[in-house]
BAMIKOL-752535 format. One line per 10 residues: number of its first residue (from 1); their letters; for each residue x, y, z of C-alpha. Coordinates in nm, 3 decimals. Example, Ala and Ser with C-alpha at 12.3 -4.5 7.8 and 13.67 -1.06 7.14 Angstrom:
<pts>
1 = as = 1.230,-0.450,0.780 ~ 1.367,-0.106,0.714
</pts>
This chain:
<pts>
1 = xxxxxxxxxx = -1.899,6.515,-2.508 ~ -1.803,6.475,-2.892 ~ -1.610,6.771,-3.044 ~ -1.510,6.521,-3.365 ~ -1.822,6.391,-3.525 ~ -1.808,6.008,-3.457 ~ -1.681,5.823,-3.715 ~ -1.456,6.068,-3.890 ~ -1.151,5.873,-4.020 ~ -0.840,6.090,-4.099
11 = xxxxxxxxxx = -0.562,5.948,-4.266 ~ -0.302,6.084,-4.003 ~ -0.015,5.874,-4.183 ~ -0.034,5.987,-4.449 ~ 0.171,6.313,-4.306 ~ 0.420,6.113,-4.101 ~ 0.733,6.149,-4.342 ~ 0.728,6.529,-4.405 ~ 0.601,6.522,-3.986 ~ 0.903,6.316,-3.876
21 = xxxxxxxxxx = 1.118,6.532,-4.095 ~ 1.018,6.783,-3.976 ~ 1.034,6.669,-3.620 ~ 1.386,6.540,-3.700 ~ 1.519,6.922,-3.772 ~ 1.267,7.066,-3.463 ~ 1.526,6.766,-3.194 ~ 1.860,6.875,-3.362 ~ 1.787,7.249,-3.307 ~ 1.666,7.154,-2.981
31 = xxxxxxxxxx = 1.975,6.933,-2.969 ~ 2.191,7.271,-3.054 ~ 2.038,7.467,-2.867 ~ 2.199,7.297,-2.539 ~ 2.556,7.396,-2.699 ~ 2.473,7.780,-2.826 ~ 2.310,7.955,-2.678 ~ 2.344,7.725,-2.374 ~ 2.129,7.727,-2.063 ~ 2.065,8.042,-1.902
41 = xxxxxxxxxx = 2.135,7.795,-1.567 ~ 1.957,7.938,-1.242 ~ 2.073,7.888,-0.895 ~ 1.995,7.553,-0.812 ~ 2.252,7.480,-1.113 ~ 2.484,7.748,-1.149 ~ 2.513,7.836,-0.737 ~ 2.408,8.140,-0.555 ~ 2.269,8.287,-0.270 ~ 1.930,8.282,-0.167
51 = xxxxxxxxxx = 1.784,8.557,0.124 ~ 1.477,8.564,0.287 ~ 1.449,8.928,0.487 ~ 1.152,9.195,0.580 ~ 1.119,9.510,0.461 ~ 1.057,9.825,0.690 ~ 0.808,9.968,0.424 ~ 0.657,9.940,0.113 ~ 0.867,9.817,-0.200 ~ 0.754,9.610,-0.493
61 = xxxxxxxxxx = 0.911,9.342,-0.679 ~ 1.037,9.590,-1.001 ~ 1.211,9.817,-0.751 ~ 1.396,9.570,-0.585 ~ 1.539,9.393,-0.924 ~ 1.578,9.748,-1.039 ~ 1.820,9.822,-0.712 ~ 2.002,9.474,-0.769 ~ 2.110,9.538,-1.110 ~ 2.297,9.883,-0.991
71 = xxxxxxxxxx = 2.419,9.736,-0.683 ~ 2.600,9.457,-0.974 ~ 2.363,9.133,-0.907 ~ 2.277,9.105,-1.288 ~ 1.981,8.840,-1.350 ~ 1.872,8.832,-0.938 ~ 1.510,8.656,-0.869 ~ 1.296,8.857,-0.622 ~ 0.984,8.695,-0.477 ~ 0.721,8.848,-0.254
81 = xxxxxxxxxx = 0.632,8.619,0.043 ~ 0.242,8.621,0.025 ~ 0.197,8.536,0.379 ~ 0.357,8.875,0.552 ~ 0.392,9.201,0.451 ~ 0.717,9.340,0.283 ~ 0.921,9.029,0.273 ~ 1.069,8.884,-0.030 ~ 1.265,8.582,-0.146 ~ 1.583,8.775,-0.290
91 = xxxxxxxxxx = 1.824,8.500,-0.489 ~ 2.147,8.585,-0.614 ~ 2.400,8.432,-0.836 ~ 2.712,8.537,-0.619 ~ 2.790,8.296,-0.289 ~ 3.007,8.395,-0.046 ~ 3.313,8.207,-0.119 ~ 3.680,8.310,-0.036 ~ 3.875,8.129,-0.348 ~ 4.150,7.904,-0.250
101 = xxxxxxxxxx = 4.478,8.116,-0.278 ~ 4.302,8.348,-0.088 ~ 4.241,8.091,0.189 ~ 4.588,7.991,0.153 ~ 4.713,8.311,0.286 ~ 4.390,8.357,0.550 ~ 4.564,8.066,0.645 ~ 4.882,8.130,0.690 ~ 4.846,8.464,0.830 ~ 4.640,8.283,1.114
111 = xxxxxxxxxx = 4.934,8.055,1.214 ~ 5.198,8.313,1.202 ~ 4.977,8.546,1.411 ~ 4.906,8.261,1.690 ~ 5.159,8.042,1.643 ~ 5.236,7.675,1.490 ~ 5.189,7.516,1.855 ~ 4.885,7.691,1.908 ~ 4.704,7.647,1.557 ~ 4.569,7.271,1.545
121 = xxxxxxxxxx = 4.383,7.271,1.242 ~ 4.181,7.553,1.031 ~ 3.878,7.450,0.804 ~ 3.706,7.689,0.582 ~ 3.284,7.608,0.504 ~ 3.240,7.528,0.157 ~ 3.043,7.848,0.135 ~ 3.351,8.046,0.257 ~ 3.106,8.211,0.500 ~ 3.294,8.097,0.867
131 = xxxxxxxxxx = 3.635,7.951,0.945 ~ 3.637,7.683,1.201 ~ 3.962,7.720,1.402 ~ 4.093,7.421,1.724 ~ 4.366,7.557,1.908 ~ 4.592,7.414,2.156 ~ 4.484,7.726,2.382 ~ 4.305,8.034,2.470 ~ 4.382,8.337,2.192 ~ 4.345,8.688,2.154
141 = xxxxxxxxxx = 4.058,8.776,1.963 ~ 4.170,9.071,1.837 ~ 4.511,8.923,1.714 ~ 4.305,8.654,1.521 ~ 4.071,8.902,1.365 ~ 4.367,9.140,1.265 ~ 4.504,8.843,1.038 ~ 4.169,8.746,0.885 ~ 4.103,9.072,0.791 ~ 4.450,9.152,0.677
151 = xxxxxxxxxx = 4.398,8.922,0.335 ~ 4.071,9.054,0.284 ~ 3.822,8.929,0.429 ~ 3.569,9.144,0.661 ~ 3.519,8.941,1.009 ~ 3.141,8.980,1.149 ~ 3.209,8.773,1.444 ~ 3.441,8.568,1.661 ~ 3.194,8.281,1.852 ~ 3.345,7.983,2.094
161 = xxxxxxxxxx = 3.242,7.632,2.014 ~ 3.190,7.467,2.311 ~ 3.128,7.061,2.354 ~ 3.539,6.976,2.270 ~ 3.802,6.917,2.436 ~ 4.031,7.172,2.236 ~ 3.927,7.531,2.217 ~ 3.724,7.597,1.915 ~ 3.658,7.928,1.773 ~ 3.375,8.001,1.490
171 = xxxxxxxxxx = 3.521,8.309,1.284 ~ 3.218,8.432,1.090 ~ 3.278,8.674,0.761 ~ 3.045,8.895,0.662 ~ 2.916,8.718,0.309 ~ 2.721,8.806,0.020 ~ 2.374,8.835,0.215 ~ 2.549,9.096,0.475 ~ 2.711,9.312,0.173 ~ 2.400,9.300,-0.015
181 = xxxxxxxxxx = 2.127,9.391,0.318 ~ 2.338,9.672,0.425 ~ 2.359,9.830,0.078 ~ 2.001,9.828,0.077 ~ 1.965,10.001,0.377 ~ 2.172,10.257,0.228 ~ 1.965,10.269,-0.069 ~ 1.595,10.241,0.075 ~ 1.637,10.434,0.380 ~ 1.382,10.329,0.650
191 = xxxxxxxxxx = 1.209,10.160,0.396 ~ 1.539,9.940,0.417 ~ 1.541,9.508,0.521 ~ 1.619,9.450,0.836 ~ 1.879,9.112,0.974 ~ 1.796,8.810,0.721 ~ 1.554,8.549,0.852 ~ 1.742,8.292,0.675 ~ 2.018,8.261,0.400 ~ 2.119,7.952,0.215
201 = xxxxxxxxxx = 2.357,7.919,-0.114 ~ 2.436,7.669,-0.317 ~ 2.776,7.602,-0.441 ~ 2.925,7.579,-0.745 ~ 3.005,7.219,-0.701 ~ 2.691,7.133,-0.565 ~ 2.494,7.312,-0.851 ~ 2.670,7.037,-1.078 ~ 2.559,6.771,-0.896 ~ 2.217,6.905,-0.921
211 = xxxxxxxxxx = 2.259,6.959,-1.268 ~ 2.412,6.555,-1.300 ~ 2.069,6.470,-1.068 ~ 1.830,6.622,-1.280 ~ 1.923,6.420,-1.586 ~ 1.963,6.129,-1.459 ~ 1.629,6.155,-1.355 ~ 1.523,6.220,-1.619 ~ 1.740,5.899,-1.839 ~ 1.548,5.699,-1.511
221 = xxxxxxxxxx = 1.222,5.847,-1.618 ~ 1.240,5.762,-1.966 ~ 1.431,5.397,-1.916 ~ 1.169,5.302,-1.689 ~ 0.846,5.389,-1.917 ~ 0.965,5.174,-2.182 ~ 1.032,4.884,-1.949 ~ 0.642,4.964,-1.867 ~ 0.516,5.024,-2.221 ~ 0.717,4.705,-2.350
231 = xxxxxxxxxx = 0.533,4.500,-2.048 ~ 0.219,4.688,-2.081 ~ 0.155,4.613,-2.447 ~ 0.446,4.447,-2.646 ~ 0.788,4.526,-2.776 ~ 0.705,4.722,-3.034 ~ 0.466,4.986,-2.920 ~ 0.786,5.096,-2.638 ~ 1.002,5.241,-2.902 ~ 0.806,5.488,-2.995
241 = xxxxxxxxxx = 0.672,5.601,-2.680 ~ 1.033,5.635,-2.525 ~ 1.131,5.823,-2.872 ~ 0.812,6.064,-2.880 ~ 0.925,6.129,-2.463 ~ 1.263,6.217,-2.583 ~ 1.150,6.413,-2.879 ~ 0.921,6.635,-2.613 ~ 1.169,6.664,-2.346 ~ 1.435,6.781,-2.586
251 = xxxxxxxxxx = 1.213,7.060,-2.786 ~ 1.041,7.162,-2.464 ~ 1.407,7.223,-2.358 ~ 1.538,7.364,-2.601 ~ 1.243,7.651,-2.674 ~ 1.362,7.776,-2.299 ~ 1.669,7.750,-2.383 ~ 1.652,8.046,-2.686 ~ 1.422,8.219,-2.526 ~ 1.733,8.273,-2.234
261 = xxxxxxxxxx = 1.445,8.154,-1.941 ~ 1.607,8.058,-1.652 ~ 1.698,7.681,-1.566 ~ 1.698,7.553,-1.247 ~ 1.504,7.271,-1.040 ~ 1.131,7.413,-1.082 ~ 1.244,7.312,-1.473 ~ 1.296,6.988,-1.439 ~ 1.015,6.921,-1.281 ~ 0.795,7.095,-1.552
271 = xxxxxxxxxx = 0.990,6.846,-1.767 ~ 0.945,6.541,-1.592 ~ 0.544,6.676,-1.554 ~ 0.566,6.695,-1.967 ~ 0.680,6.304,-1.976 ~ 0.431,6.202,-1.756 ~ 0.147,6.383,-2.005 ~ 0.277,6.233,-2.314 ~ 0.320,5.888,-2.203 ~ -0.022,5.935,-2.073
281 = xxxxxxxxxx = -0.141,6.067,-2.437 ~ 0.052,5.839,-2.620 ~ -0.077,5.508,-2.376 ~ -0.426,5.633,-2.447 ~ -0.375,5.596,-2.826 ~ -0.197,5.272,-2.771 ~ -0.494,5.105,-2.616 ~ -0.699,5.182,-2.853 ~ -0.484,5.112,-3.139 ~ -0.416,4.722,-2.968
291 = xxxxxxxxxx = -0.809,4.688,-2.924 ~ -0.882,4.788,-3.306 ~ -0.610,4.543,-3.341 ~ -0.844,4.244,-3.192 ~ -1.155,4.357,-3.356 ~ -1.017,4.448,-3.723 ~ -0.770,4.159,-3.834 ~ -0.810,4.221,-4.224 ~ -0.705,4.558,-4.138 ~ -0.290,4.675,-4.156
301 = xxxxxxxxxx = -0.154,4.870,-3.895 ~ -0.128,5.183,-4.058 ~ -0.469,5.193,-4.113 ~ -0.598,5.091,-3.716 ~ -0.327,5.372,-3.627 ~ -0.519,5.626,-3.832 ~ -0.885,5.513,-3.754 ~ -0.790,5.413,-3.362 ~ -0.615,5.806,-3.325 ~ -0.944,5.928,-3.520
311 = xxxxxxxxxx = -1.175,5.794,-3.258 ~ -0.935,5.947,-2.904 ~ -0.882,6.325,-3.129 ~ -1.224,6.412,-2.970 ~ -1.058,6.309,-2.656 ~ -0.721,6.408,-2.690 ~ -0.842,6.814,-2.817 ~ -1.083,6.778,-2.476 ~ -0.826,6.700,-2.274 ~ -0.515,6.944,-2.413
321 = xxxxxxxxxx = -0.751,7.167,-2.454 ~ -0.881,7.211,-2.099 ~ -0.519,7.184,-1.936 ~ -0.387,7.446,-2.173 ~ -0.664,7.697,-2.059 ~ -0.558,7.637,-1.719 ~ -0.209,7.682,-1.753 ~ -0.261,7.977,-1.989 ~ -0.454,8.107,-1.681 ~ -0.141,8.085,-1.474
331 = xxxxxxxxxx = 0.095,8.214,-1.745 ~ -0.097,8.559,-1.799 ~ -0.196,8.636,-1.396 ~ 0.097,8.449,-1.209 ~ 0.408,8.501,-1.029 ~ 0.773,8.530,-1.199 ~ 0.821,8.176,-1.102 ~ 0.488,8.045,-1.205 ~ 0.474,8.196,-1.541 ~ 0.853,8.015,-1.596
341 = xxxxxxxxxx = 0.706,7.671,-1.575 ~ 0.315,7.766,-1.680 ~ 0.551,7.851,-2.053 ~ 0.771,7.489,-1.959 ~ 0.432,7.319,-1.952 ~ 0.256,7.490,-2.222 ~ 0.543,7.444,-2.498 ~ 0.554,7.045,-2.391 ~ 0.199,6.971,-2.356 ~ 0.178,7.119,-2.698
351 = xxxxxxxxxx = 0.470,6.907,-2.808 ~ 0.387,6.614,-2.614 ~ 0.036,6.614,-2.806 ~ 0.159,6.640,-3.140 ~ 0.387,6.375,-3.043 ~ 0.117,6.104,-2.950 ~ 0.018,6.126,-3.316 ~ 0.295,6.209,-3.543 ~ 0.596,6.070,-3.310 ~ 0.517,5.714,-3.124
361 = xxxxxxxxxx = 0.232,5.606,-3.386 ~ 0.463,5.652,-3.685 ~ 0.782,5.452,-3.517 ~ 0.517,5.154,-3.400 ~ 0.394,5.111,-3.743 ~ 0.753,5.108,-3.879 ~ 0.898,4.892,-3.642 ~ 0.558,4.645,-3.705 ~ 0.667,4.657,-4.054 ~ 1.035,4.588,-3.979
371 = xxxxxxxxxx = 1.036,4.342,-3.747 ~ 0.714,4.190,-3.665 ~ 0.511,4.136,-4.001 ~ 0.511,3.840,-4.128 ~ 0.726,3.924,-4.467 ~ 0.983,4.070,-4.186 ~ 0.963,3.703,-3.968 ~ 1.016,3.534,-4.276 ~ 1.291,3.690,-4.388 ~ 1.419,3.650,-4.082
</pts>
């Protein structure tokens, strides 16, 4: 299937200075955007708590955010579970953690209410969900949940841990997920969630080292293409594909950045899905630029670039074309959480097509004419 006539010829260099320049302003605002406004992190990043629970009647998504926001979760995620009726994916941005002075006195108040030979060691989760006591002996429970819950901090249960030699006592505090179930039981009625199926958070601490993850991944990503590129053609073809994959990744990035979208793992892999795309655009124009390369000798560079990306554009609008229509698809008729990466994919396939042409193709021809022409070996 032809949608370009075969053997059109379109001088696509002839653009590439006002293109780069404008692709130059397009990365620093992308650039920019990282420092203001900043990601609008989500809670793989930022940390949170994530619920899953059942509802006892009918409730939709915009009812639930709607109840969040006035109970003080601003920016919560709700997500119907498709599989059974009335339960949702709730995710917060608060986790349940005590800070540190107040653990300090928890602490304290423990000790002086048992007693230094009796008190062992106390560990708080890094959630700040359960305190994990070893004692020398036997306590009263009551005595123990007096001083927890004289600094604060509501106790839902006192459990023993057995398998040690010391006695071991679980002190469970009633977290984010317990506040937040009860208040919509309050709220809904009998329509109201009953016990959680499951909670997890994520701390702040981890959320970093999510955050440190996720681009390193993607430096990997990008490090490892141009090792590819450089092996898979020559030297100077891999400069330009690892610059185009920065370019995309960057402006794909920073569009959902202004827009305020939320940032979190599902992003990053939209990302590194973008990268993958491009290189596979870009190595697609690359092959046929190195076989026009074979076949027309007299030719320069600049003009197999513009007569090798004139004979894949049929390909290339099939191709974008088709996988936009898809992903539009998704965009208009999916989920919350579908149409945040359907917009992460649409931006950088966009980008990352555009890029093939006016990105990689542009930086190969100039570093041909830098470095690998034969006025550029001599005066070397």
């Amino acid at each position: 299937m032809e949608i370009i006539k075969p053997g059109t010829y379109i001088d696509f260099m002839r653009l590439s200075r006002p293109v780069i320049t404008a692709t130059l302003v397009l990365t620093l605002l992308g650039v920019g955007s990282l420092f203001f406004p900043g990601p609008n992190y989500g809670i793989d990043f930022a940390g949170g708590t994530e619920i899953q629970v059942a509802f006892g009647g009918a409730v939709d998504t915009a009812e639930l955010r709607g109840l969040l926001e006035e109970l003080g979760h601003q920016g919560a995620d709700v997500v119907r579970v498709e599989e059974k009726d009335h339960e949702f994916m709730i995710r917060v941005r608060e986790v349940s953690a005590v800070p540190d002075d107040q653990q300090g006195r928890i602490r304290d108040a423990i000790t002086g209410a048992l007693g230094d030979d009796v008190v062992r060691d106390v560990r708080f989760s890094p959630g700040g969900d359960k305190i994990t006591l070893r004692l020398a002996r036997d306590v009263d429970q009551s005595a123990l949940r007096a001083a927890v819950e004289g600094h604060g901090a509501n106790v839902r249960s006192i459990e023993p841990l057995v398998g040690s030699e010391d006695v071991r006592l679980e002190v469970f505090l009633v977290g984010i997920a317990d506040e937040l179930v009860a208040s919509l039981r309050e709220r809904l009625g009998e329509r109201g969630p009953a016990d959680p199926e499951r909670v997890e958070w994520v701390g702040p601490k981890a959320g970093k080292q999510l955050r440190d993850a996720a681009a390193k991944s993607l430096i990997y990503v990008i490090a490892f293409i141009m090792v590819y590129v450089a092996l898979r053609f020559d030297l100077r073809f891999a400069p330009g594909g690892v610059v185009a994959m920065f370019h995309d990744a960057i402006i794909t990035l920073g569009i959902y950045v202004l827009v305020q979208k939320e940032v979190n793992l599902t992003t990053v892999a939209a990302v590194l899905t973008v990268l993958g795309y491009s290189i596979n655009d870009t190595i697609v124009v690359y092959d046929r630029i190195r076989e026009n390369m074979g076949r027309y000798k007299d030719k320069s560079l600049r003009e197999i670039i513009n007569l090798s990306t004139s004979q894949t554009l049929s390909r290339t609008v099939i191709t974008s074309g088709t996988t936009l229509l898809s992903i539009l698809a998704f965009f208009i008729w999916g989920t919350p959480v579908i149409k945040d990466i359907s917009f992460a994919l649409f931006v950088g396939i966009i980008i990352g097509t555009y890029s093939s042409i006016y990105v990689a193709s542009p930086i190969t021809e100039w570093m041909d004419r830098r470095f690998f022409s034969k006025p550029a070996r001599a005066r070397a």
